[in-house]
PyMOL Python script that loads the backbone (N, CA, C, O; Angstrom):
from pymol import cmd

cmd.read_pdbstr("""\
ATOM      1  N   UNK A   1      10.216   9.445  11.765  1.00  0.00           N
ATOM      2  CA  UNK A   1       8.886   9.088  12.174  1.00  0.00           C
ATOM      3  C   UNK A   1       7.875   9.412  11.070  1.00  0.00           C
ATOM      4  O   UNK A   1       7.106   8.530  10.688  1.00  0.00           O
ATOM      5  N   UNK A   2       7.841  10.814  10.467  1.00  0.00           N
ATOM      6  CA  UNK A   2       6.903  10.893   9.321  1.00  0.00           C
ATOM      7  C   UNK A   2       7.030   9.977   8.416  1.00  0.00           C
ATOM      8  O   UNK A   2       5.948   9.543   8.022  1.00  0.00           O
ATOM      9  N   UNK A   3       8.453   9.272   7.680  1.00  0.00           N
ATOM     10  CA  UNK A   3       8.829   8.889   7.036  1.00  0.00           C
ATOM     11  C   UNK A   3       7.781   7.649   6.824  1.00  0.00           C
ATOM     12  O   UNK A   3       7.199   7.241   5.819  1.00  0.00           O
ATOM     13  N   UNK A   4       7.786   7.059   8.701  1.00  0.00           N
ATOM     14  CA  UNK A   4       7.295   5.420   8.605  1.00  0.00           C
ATOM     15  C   UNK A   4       5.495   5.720   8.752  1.00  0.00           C
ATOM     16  O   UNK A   4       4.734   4.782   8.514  1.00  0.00           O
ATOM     17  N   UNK A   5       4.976   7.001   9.133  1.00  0.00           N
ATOM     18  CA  UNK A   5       3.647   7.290   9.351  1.00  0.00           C
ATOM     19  C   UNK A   5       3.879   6.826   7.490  1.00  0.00           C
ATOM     20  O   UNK A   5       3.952   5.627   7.217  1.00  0.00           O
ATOM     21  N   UNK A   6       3.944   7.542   6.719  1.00  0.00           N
ATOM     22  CA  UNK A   6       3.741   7.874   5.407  1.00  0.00           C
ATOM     23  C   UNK A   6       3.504   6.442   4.755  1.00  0.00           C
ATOM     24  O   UNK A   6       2.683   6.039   3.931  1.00  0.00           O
ATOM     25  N   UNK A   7       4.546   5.834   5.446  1.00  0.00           N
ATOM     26  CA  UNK A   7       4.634   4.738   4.180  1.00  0.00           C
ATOM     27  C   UNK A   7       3.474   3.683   4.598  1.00  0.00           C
ATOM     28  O   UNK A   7       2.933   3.076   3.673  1.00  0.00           O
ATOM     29  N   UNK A   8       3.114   3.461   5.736  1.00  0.00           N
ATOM     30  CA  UNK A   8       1.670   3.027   6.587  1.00  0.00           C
ATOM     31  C   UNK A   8       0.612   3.494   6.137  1.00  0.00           C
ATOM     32  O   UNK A   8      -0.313   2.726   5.873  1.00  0.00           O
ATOM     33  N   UNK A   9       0.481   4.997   5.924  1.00  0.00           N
ATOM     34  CA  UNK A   9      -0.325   5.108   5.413  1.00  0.00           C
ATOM     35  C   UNK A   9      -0.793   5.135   4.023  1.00  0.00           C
ATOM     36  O   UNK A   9      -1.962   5.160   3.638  1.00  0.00           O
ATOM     37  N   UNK A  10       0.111   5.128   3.434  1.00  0.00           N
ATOM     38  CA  UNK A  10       0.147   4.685   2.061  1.00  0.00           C
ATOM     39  C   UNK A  10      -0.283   2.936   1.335  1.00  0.00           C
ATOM     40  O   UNK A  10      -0.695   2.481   0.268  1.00  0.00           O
ATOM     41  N   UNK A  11       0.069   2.501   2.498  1.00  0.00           N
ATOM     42  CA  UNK A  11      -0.100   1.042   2.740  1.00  0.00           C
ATOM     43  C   UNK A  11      -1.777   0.777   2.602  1.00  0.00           C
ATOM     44  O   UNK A  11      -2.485   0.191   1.783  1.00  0.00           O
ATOM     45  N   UNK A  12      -2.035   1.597   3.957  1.00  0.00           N
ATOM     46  CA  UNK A  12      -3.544   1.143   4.323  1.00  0.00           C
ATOM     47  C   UNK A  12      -4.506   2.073   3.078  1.00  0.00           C
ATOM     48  O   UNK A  12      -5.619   1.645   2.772  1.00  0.00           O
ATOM     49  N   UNK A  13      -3.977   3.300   2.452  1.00  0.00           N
ATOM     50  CA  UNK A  13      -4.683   4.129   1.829  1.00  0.00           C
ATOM     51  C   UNK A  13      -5.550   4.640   2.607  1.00  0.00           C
ATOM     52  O   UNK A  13      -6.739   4.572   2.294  1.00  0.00           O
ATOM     53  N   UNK A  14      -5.022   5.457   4.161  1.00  0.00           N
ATOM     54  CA  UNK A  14      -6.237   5.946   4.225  1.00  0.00           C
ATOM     55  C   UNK A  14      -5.018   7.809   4.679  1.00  0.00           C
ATOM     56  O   UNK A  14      -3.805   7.967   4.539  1.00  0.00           O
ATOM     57  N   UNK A  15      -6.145   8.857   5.223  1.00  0.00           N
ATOM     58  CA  UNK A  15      -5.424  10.233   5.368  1.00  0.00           C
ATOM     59  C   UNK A  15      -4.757  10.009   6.605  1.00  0.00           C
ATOM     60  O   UNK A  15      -4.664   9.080   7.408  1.00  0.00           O
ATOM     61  N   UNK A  16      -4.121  11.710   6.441  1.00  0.00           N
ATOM     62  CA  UNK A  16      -3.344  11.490   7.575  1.00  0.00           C
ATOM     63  C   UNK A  16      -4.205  11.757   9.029  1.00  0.00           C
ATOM     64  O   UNK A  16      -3.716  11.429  10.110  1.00  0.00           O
ATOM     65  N   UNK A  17      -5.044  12.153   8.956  1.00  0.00           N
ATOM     66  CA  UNK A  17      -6.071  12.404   9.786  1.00  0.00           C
ATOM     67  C   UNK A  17      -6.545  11.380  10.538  1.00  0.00           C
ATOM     68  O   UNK A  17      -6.800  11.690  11.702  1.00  0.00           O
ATOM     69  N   UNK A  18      -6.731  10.311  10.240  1.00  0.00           N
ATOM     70  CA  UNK A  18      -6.729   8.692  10.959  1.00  0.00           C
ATOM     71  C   UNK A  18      -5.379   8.411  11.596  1.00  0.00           C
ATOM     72  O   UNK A  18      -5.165   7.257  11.968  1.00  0.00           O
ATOM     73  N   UNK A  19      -4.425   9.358  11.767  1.00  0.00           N
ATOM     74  CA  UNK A  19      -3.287   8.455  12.768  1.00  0.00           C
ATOM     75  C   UNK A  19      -3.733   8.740  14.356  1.00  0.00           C
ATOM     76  O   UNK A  19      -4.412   9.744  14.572  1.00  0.00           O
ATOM     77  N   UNK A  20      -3.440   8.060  15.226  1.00  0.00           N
ATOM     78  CA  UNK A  20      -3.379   8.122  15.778  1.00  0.00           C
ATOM     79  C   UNK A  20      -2.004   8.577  16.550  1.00  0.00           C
ATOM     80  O   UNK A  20      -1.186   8.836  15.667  1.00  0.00           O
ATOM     81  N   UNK A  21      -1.427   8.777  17.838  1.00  0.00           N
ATOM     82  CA  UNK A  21      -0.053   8.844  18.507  1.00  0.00           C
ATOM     83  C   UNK A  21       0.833   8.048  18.031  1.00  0.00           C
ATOM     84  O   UNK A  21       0.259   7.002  17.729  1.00  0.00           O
ATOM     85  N   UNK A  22       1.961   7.990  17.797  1.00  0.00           N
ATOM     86  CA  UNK A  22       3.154   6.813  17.127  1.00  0.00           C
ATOM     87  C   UNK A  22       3.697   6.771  18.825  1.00  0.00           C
ATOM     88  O   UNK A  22       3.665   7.611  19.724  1.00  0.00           O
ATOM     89  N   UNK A  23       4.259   5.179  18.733  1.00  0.00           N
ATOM     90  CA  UNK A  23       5.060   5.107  19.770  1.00  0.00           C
ATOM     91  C   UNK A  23       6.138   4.260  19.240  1.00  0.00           C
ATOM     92  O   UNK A  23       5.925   3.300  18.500  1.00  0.00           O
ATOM     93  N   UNK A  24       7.263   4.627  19.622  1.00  0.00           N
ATOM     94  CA  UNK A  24       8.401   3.973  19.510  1.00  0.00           C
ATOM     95  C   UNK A  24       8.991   2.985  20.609  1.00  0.00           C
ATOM     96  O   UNK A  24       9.067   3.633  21.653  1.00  0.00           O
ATOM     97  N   UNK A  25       9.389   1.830  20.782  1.00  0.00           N
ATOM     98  CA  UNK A  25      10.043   1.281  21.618  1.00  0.00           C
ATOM     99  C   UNK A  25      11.359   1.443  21.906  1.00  0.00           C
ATOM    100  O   UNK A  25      12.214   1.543  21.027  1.00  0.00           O
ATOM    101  N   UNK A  26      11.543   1.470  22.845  1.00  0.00           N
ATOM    102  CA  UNK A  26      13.205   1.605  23.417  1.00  0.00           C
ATOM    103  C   UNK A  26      13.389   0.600  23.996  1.00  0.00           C
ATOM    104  O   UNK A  26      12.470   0.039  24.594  1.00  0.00           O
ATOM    105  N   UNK A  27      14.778   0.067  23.955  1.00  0.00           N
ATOM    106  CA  UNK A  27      15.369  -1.286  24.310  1.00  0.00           C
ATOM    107  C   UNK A  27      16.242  -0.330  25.322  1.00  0.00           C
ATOM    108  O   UNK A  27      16.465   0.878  25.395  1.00  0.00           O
ATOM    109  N   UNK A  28      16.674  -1.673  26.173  1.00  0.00           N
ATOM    110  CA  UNK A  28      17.669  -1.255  27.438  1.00  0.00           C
ATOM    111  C   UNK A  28      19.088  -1.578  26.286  1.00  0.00           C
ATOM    112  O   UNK A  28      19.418  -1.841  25.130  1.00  0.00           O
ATOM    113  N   UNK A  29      19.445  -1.367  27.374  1.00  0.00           N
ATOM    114  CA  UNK A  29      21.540  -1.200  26.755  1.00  0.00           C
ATOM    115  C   UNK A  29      21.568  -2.677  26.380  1.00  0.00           C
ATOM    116  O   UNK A  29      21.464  -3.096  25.228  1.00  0.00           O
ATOM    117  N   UNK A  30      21.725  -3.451  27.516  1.00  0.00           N
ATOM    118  CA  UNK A  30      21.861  -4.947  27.263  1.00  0.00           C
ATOM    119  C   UNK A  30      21.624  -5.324  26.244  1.00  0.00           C
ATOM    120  O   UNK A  30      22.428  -6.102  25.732  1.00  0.00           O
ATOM    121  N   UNK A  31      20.208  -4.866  25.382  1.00  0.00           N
ATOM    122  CA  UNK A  31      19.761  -5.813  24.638  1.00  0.00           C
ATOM    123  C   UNK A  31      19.705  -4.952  23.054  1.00  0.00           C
ATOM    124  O   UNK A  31      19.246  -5.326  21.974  1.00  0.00           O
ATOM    125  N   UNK A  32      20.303  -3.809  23.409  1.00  0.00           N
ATOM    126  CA  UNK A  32      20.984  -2.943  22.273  1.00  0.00           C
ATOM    127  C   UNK A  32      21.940  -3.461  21.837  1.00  0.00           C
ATOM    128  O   UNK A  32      22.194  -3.368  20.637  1.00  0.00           O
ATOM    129  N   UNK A  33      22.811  -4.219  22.779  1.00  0.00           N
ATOM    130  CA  UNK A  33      24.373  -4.716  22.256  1.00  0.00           C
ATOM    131  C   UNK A  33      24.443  -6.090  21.499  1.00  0.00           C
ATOM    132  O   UNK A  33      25.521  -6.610  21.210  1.00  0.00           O
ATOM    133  N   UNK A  34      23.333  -6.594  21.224  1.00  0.00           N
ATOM    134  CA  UNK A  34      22.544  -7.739  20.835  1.00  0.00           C
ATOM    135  C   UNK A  34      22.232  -7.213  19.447  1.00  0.00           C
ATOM    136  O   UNK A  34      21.484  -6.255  19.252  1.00  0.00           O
ATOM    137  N   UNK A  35      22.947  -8.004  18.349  1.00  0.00           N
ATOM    138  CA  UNK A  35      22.678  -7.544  16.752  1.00  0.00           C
ATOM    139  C   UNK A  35      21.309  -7.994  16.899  1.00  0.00           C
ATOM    140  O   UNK A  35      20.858  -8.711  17.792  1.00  0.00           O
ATOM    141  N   UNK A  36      20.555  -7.358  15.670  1.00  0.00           N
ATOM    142  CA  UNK A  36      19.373  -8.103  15.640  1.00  0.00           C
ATOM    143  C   UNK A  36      19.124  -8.144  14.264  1.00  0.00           C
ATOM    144  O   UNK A  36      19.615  -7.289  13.527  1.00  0.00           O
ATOM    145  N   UNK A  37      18.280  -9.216  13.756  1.00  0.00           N
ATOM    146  CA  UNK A  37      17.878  -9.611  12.436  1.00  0.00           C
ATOM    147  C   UNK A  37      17.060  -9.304  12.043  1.00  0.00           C
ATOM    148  O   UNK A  37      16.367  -8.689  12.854  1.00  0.00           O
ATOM    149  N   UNK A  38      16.440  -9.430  10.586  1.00  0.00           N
ATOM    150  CA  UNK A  38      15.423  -9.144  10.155  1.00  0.00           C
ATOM    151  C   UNK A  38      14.129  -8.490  10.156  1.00  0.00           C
ATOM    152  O   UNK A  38      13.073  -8.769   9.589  1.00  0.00           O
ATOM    153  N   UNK A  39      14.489  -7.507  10.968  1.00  0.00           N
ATOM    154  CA  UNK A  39      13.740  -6.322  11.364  1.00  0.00           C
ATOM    155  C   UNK A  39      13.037  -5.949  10.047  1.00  0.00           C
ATOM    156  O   UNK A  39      13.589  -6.088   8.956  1.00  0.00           O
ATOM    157  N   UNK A  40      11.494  -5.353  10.242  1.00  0.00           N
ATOM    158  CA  UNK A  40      11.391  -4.771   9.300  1.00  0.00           C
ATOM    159  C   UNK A  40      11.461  -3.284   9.019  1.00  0.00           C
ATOM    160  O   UNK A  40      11.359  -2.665  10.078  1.00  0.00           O
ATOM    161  N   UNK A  41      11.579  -2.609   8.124  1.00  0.00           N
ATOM    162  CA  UNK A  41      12.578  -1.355   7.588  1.00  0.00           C
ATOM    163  C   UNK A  41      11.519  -0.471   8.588  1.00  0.00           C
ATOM    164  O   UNK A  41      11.927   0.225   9.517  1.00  0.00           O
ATOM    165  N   UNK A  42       9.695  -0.667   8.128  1.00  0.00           N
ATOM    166  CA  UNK A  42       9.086   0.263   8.424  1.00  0.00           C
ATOM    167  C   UNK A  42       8.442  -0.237   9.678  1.00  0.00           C
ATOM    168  O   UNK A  42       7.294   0.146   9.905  1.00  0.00           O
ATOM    169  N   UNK A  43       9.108  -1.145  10.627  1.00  0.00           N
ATOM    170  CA  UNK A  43       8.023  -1.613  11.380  1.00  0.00           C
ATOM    171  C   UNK A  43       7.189  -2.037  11.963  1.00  0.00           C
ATOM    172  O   UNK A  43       7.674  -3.021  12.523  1.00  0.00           O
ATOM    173  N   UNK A  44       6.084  -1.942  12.255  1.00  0.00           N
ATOM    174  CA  UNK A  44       4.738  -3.062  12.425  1.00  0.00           C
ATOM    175  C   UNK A  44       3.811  -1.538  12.667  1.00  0.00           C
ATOM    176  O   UNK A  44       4.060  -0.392  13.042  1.00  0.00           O
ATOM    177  N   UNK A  45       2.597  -2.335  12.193  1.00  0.00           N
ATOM    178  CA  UNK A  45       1.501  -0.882  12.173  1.00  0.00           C
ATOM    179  C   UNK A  45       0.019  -1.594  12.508  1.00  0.00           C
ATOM    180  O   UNK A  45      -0.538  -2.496  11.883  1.00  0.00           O
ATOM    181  N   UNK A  46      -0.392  -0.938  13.615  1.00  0.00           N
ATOM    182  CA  UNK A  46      -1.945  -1.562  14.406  1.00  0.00           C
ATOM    183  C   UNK A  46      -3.026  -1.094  13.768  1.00  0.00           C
ATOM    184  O   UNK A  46      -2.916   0.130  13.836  1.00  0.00           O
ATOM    185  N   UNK A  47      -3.701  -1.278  13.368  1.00  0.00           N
ATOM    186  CA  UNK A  47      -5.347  -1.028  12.598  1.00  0.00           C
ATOM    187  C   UNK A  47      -6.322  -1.652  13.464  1.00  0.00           C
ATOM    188  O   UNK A  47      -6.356  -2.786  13.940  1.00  0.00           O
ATOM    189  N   UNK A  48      -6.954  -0.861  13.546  1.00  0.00           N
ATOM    190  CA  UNK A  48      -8.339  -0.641  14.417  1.00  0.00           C
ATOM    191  C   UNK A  48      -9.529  -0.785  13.479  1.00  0.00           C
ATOM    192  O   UNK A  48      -9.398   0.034  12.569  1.00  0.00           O
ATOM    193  N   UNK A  49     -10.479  -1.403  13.363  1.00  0.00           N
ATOM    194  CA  UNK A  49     -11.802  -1.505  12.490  1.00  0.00           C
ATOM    195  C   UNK A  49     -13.065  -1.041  13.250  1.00  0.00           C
ATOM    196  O   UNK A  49     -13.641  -2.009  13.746  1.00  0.00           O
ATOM    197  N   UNK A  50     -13.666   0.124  13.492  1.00  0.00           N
ATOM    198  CA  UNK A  50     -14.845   0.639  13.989  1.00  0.00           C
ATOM    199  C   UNK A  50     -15.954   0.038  13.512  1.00  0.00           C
ATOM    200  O   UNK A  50     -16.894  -0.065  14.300  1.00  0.00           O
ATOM    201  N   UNK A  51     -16.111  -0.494  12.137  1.00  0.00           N
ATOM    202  CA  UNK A  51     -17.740  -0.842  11.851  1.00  0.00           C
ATOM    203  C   UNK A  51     -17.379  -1.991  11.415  1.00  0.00           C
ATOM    204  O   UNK A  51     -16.372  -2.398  10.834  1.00  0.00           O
ATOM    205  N   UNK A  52     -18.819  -2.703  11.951  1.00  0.00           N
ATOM    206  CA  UNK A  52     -18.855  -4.129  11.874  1.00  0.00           C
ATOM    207  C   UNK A  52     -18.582  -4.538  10.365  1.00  0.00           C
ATOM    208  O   UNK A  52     -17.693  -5.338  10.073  1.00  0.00           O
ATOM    209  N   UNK A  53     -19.284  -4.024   9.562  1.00  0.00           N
ATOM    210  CA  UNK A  53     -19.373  -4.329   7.975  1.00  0.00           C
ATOM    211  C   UNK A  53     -18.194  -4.080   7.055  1.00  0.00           C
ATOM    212  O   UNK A  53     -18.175  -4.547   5.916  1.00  0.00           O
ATOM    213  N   UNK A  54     -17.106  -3.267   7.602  1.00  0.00           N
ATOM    214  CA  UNK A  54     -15.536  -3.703   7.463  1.00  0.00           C
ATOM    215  C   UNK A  54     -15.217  -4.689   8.340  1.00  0.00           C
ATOM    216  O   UNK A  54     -14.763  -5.681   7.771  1.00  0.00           O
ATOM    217  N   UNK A  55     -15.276  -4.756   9.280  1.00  0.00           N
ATOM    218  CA  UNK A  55     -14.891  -6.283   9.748  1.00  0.00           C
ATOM    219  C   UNK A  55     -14.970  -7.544   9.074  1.00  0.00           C
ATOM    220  O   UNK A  55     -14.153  -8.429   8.820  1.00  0.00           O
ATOM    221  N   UNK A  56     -16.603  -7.310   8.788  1.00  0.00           N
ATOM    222  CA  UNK A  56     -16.639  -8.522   8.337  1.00  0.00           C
ATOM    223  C   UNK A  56     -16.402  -8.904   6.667  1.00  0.00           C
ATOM    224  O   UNK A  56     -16.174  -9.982   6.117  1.00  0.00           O
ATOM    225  N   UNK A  57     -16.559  -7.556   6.148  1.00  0.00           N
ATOM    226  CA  UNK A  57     -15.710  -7.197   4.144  1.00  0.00           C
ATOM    227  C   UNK A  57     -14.398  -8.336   4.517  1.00  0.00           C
ATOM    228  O   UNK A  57     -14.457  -9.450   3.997  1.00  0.00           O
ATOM    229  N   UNK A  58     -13.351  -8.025   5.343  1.00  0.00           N
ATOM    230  CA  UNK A  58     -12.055  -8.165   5.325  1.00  0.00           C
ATOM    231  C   UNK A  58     -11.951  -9.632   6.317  1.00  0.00           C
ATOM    232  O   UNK A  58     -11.241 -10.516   5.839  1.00  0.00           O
ATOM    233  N   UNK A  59     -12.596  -9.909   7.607  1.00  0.00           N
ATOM    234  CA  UNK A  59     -12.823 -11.269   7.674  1.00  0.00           C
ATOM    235  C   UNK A  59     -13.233 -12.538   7.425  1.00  0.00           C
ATOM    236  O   UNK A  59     -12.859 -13.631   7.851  1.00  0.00           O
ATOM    237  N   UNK A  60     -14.276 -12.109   6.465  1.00  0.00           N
ATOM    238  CA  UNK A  60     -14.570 -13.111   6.343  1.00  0.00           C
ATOM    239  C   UNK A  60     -15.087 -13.051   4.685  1.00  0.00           C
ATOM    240  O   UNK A  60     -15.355 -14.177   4.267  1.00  0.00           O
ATOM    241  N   UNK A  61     -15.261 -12.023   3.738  1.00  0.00           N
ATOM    242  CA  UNK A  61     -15.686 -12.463   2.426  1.00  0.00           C
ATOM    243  C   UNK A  61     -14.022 -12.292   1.700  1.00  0.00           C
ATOM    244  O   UNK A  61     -13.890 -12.704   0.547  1.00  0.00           O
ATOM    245  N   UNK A  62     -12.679 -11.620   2.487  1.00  0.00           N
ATOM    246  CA  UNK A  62     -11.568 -11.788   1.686  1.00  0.00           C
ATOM    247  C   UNK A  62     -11.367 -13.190   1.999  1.00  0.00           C
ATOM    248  O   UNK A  62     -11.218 -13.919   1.018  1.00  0.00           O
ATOM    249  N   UNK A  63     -11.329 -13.744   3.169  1.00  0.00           N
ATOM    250  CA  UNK A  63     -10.337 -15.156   3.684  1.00  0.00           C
ATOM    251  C   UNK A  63     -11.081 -16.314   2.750  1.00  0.00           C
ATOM    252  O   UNK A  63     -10.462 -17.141   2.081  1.00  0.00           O
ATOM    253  N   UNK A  64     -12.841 -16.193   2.853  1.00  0.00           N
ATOM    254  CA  UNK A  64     -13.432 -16.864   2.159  1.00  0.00           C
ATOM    255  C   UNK A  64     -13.930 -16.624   0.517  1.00  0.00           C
ATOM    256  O   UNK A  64     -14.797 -17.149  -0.181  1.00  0.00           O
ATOM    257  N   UNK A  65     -13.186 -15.839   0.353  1.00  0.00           N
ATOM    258  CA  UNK A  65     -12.677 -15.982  -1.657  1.00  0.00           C
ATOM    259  C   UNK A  65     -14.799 -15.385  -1.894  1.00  0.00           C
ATOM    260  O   UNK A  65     -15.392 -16.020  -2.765  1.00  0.00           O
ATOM    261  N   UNK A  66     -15.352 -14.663  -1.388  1.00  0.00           N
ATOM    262  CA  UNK A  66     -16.684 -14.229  -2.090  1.00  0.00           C
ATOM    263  C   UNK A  66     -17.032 -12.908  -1.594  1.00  0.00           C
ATOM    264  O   UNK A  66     -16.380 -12.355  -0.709  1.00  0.00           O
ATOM    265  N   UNK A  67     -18.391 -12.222  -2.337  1.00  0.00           N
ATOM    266  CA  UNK A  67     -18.365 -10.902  -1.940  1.00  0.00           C
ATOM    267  C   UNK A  67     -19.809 -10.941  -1.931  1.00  0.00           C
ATOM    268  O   UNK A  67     -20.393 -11.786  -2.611  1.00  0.00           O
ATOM    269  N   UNK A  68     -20.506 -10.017  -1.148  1.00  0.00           N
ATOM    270  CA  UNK A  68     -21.303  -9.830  -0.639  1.00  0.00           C
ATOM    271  C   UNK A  68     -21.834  -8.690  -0.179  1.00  0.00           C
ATOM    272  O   UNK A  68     -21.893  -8.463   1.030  1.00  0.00           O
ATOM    273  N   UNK A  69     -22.280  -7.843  -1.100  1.00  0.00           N
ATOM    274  CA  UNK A  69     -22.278  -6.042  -1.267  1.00  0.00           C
ATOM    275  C   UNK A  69     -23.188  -5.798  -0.302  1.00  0.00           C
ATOM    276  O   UNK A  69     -23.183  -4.665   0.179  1.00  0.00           O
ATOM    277  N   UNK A  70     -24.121  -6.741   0.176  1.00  0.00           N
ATOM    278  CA  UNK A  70     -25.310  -6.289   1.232  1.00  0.00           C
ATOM    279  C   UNK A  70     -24.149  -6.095   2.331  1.00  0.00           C
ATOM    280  O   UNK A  70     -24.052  -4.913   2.662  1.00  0.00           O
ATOM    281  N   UNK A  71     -23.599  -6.616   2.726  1.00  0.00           N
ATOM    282  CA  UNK A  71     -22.899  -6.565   3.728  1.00  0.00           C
ATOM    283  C   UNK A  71     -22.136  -4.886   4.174  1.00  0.00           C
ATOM    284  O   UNK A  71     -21.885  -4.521   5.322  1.00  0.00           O
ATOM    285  N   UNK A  72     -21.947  -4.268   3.185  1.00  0.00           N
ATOM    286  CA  UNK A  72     -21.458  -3.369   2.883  1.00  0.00           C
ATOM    287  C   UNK A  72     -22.269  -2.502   3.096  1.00  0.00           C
ATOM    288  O   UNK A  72     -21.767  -1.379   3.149  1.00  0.00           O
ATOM    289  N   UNK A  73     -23.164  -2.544   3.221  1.00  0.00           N
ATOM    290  CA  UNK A  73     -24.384  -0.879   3.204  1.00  0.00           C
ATOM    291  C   UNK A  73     -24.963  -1.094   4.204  1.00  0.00           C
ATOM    292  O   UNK A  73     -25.831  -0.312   4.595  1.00  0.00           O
TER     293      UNK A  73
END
""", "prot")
cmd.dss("prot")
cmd.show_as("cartoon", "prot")
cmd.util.cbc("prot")
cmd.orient("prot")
């Protein structure tokens, strides 16, 4: 579990102090006995955005290729 916190957070660059609870899923038997593919190693990882002005940094001046520093302060 630290292993996959670490590498998430390394990902997002932010401390460890921003995690929140990890939850793991458990599968029933049935669907344990079921190979499965292409899983990824570390996962999937949920990000939460509190202020509008990261929201909108990462919605809309990355998707739309410009930057816009007012936005930011």
């Amino acid at each position: 579990m630290r292993e996959v916190e670490r590498f998430w957070l390394g990902v997002a660059d932010l401390p460890s102090a921003s995690l929140r609870p990890s939850v793991i899923n458990r599968y029933s038997i049935s669907s344990k006995r079921k190979k499965r593919f292409n899983r990824p190693p570390y996962g999937t990882c949920r990000l939460v955005v509190n202020r509008t002005a990261i929201a909108q940094h990462i919605a809309i001046q990355e998707y739309g290729g410009f930057e816009r520093q007012a936005w930011l302060e």
